[in-house]
PAKOL-192614 format. One record per residue (C-alpha): residue number from 0; x, y, z; residue in one letter. Coordinates in Angstrom, 2 decimals. Layout:
BEGIN
PT, fitor, u, v, w, palum
PT, NUM, X, Y, Z, A
...
This chain:
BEGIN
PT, fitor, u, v, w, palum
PT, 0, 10.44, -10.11, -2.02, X
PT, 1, 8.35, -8.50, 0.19, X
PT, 2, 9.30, -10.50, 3.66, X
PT, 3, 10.94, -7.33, 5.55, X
PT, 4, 7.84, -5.32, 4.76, X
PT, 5, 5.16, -8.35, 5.28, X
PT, 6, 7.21, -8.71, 9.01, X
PT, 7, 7.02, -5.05, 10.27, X
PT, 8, 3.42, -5.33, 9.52, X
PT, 9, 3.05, -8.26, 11.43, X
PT, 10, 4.56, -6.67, 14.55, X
PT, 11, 1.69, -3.95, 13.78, X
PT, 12, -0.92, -6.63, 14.19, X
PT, 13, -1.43, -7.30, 10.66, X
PT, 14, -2.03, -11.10, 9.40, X
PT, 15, -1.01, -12.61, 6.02, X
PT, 16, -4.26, -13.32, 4.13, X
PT, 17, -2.82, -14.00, 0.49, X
PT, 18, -0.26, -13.61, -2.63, X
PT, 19, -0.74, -12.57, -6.31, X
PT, 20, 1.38, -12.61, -9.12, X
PT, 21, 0.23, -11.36, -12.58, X
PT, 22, 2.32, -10.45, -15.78, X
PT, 23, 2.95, -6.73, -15.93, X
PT, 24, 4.96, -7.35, -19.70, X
PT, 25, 7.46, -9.95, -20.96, X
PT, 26, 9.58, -11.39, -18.20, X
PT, 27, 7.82, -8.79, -15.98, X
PT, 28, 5.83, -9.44, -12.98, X
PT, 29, 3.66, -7.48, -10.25, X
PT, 30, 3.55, -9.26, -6.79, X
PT, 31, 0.91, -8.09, -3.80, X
PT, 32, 1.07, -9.83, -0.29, X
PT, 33, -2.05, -8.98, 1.19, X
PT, 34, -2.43, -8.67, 4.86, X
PT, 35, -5.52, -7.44, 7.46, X
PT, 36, -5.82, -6.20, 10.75, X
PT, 37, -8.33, -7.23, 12.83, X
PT, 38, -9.98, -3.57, 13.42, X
PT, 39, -10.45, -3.87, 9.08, X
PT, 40, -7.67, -2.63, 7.19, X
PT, 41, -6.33, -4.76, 4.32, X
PT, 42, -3.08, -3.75, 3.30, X
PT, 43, -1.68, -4.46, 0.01, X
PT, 44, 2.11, -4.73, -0.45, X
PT, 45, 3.09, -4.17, -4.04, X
PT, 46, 6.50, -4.98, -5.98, X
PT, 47, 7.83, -6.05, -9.18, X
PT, 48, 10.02, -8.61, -10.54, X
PT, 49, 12.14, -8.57, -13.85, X
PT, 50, 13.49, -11.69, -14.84, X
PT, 51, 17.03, -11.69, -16.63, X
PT, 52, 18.12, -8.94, -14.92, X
PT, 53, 20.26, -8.01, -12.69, X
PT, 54, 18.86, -8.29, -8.82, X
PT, 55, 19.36, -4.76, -8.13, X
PT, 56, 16.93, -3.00, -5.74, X
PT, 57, 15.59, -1.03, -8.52, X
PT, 58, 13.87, -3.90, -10.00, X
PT, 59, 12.77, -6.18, -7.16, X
PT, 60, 10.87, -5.41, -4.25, X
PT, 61, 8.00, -3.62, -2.89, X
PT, 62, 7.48, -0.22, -4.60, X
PT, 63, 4.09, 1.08, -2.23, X
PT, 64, 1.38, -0.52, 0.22, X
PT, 65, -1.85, 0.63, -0.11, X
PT, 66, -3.83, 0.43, 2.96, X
PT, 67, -8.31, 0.25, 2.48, X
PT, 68, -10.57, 0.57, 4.81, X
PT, 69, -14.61, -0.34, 3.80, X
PT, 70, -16.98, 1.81, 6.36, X
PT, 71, -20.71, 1.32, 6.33, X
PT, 72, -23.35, 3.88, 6.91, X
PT, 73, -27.00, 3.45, 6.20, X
PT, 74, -26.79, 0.38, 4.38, X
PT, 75, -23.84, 2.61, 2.23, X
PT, 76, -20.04, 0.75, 1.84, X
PT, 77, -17.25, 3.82, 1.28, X
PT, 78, -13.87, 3.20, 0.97, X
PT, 79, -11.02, 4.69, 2.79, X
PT, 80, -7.63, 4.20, 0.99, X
PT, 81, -4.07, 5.20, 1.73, X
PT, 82, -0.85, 4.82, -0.24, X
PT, 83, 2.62, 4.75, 0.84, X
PT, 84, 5.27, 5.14, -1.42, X
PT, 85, 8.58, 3.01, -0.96, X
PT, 86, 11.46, 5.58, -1.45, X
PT, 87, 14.35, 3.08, -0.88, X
PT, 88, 16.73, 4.36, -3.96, X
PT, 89, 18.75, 7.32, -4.16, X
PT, 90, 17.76, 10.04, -7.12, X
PT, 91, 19.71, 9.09, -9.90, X
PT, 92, 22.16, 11.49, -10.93, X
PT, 93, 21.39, 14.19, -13.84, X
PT, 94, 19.25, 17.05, -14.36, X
PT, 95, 15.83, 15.23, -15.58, X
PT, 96, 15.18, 12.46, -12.37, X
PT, 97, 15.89, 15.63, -10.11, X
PT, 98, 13.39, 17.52, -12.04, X
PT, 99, 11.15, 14.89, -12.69, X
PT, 100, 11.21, 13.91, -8.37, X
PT, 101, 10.77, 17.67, -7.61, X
PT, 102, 7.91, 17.78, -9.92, X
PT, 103, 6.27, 14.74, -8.59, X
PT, 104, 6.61, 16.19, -5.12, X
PT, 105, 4.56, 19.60, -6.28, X
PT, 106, 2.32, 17.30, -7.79, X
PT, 107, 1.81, 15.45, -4.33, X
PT, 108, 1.25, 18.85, -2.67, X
PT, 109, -1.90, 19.39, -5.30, X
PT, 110, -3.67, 16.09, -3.96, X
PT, 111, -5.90, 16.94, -1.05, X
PT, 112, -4.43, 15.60, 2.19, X
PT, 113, -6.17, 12.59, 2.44, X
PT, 114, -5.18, 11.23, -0.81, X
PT, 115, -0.93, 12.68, -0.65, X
PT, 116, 0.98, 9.13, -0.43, X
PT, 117, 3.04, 8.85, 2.53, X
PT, 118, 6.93, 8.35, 2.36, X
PT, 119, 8.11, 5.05, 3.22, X
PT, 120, 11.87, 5.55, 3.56, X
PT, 121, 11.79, 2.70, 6.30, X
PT, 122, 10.48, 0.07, 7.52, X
PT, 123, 9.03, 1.92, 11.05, X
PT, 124, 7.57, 4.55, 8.72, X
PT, 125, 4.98, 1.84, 7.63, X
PT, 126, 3.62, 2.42, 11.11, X
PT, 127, 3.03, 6.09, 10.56, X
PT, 128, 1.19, 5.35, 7.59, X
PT, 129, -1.00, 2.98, 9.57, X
PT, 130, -1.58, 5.64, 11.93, X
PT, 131, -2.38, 8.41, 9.03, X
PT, 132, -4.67, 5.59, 7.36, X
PT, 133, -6.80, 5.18, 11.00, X
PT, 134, -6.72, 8.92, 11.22, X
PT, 135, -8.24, 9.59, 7.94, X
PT, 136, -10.68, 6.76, 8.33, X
PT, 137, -11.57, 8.33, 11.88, X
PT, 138, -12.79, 11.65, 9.96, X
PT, 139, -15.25, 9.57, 7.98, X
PT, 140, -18.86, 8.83, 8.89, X
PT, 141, -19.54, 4.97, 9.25, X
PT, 142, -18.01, 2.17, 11.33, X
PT, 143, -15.40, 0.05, 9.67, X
PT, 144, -16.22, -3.66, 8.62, X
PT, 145, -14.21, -5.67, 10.52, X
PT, 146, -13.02, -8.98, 8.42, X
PT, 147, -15.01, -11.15, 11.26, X
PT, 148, -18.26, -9.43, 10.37, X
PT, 149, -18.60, -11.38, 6.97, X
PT, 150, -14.91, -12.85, 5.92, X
PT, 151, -16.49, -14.10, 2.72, X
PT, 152, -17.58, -10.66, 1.58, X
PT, 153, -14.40, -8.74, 2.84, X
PT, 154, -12.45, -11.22, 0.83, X
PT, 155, -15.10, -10.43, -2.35, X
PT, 156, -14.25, -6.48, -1.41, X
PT, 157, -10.42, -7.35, -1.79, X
PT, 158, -10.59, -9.08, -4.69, X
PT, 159, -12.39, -6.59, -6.59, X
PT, 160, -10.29, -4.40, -5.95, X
């Protein structure tokens, strides 16, 4: 499901760490591939599944990646997070997604900058939001904890999440 996405992050430098599935409702299911780069950021590439559907691209396939950074300072952890949002499918037609997509986007302009989700339209634009991500993270006081610093907790950070 999520193999185009997992691959352009692995030409970013990214490395497959793990997969979860859980039940999001009958015959419905959330998948994450998680992936980290070696200067700390986990990304998390999320999707759902319906079963006895149709395969349409509305229903399978990754719907955001969330990108999280952990920085300590002074014995402090902080977390530096990200989202991209996968905007693969065209608005449906009618007057209520088009108002219901231009008020999402108003909403989006509300958030602060650091928290706005970037568009993901394609798969290079995951590399922008890498960049953003890094930028952001650069802002923040604290050096980044790098999954070779203590694998075991990083992986106790991601999963508790």
């Amino acid at each position: 499901m999520a193999a185009p996405w997992r691959a352009a992050a692995e030409r970013l430098g990214f490395r497959f760490l793990d997969t979860s599935l859980s039940s999001a409702g009958t015959e419905a299911f959330t998948c994450c591939d998680i992936l980290v780069h070696p200067d700390g950021t986990f990304l998390d590439l999320v999707g759902g599944v319906v079963e006895r559907r149709s395969r349409g691209s509305e229903l399978h396939g990754v719907r955001f990646a969330q990108l999280r950074s952990w920085l300590e300072s002074n014995g402090r952890i902080s977390t530096v997070l990200t989202v991209g949002r996968v905007e693969l499918d065209p608005t449906p037609p009618g007057c209520l997604p088009a108002f219901i997509g231009r008020a999402g986007a108003l909403l989006d302009r509300l958030l602060p900058e650091h928290l706005r989700p970037v568009p993901l339209r394609t798969l290079e634009d995951l590399a922008g939001a890498v960049e953003r991500h890094r930028e952001i993270r650069a802002r923040r006081k604290g050096r980044p904890l790098l999954p070779d610093d203590d694998p075991l907790a990083a992986r106790e950070r991601w999963s508790r999440r």
